[in-house]
C-alpha positions as CSV (number, residue, x, y, z in Angstrom):
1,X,69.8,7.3,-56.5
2,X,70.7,6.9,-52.6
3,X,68.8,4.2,-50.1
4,X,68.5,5.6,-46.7
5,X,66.6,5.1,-43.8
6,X,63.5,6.7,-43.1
7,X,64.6,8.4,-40.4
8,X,67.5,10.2,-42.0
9,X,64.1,12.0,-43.7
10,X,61.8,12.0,-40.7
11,X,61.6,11.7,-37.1
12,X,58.6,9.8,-35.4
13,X,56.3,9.6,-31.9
14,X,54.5,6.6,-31.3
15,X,52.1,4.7,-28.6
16,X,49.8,2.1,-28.5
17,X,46.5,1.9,-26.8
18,X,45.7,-2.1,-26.3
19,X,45.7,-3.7,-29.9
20,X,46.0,-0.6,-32.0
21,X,49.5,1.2,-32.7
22,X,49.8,4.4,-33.9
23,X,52.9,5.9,-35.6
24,X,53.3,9.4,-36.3
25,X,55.8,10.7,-38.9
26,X,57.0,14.7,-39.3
27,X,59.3,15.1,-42.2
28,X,62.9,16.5,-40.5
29,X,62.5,19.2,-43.9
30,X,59.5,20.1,-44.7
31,X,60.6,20.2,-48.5
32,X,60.9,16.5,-48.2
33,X,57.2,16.0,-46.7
34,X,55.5,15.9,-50.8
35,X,57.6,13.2,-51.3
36,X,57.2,11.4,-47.6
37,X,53.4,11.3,-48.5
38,X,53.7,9.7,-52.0
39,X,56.0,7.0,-50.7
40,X,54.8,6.1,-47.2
41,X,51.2,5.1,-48.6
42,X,49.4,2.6,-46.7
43,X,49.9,-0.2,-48.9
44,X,54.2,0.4,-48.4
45,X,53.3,0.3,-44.8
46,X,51.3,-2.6,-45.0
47,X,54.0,-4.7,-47.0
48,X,56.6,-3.1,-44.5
49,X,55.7,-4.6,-41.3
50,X,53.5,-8.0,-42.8
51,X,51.7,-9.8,-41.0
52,X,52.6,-7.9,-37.9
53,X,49.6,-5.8,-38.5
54,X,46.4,-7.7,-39.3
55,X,43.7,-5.6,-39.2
56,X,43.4,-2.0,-40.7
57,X,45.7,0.8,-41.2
58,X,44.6,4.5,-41.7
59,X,47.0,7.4,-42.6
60,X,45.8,10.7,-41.3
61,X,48.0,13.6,-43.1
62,X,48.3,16.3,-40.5
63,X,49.9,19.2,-43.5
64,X,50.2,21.9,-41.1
65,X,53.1,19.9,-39.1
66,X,54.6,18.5,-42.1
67,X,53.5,14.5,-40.5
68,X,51.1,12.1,-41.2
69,X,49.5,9.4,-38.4
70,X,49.3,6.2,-39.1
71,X,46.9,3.9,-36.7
72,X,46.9,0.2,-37.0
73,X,44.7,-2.1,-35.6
74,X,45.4,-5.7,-34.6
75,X,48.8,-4.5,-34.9
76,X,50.1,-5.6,-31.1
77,X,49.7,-9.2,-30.6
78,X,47.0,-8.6,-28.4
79,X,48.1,-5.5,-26.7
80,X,50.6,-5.8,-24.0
81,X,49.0,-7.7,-21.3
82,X,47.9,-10.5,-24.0
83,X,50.8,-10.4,-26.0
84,X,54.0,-13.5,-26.3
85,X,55.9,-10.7,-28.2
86,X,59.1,-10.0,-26.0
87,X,58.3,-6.2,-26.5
88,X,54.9,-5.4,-28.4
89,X,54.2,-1.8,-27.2
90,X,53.9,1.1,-29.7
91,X,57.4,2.6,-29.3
92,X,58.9,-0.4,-30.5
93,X,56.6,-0.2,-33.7
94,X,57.9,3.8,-34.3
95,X,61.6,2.3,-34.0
96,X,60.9,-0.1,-36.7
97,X,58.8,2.7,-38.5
98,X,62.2,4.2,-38.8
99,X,64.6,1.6,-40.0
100,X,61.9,1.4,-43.5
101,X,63.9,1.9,-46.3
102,X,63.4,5.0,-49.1
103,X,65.2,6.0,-51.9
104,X,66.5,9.9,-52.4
105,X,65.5,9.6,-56.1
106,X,63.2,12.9,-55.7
């Protein structure tokens, strides 16, 4: 069994809208997208990023593009204008989104 990061798996988009970030992630094979949804549950994603996120997170599985979209709220610091984070904007949440850890074991 191999660790890699996510984004050896998947690829991502991201944005924010004031508090709430959203994260989307497209499997890079979609033979690899089963296993993508039974790992990246909300609860991994939840224990991920800590207390970074403090309000709710929702996965929307989009099956047709091999992705799922995860929105979460409170997630920002604020939102940018409200924020003391040095860079709280959305895309910096989809870089982290990638550097998650997941095992090959499928």
């Amino acid at each position: 069994m191999a660790t890699v990061y996510l984004n050896t798996l998947a690829h991502g988009r991201s944005g924010d809208k004031g508090d709430t970030s959203n994260v989307c992630i497209f499997a890079r094979d979609p033979k690899d997208y089963e296993y993508l949804k039974r790992v990246l549950t909300v609860g991994r994603v939840r224990d991920y990023f800590g207390g970074m996120v403090k309000g709710e997170i929702t996965r929307y599985d989009v099956d047709t593009l091999h992705g799922m979209n995860f929105v979460m709220k409170h997630a920002l610091g604020g939102g940018a204008t409200h924020s003391l984070r040095l860079d709280s904007l959305g895309k910096s949440m989809g870089s982290a989104f990638m550097r998650m850890k997941v095992n090959t074991d499928w």
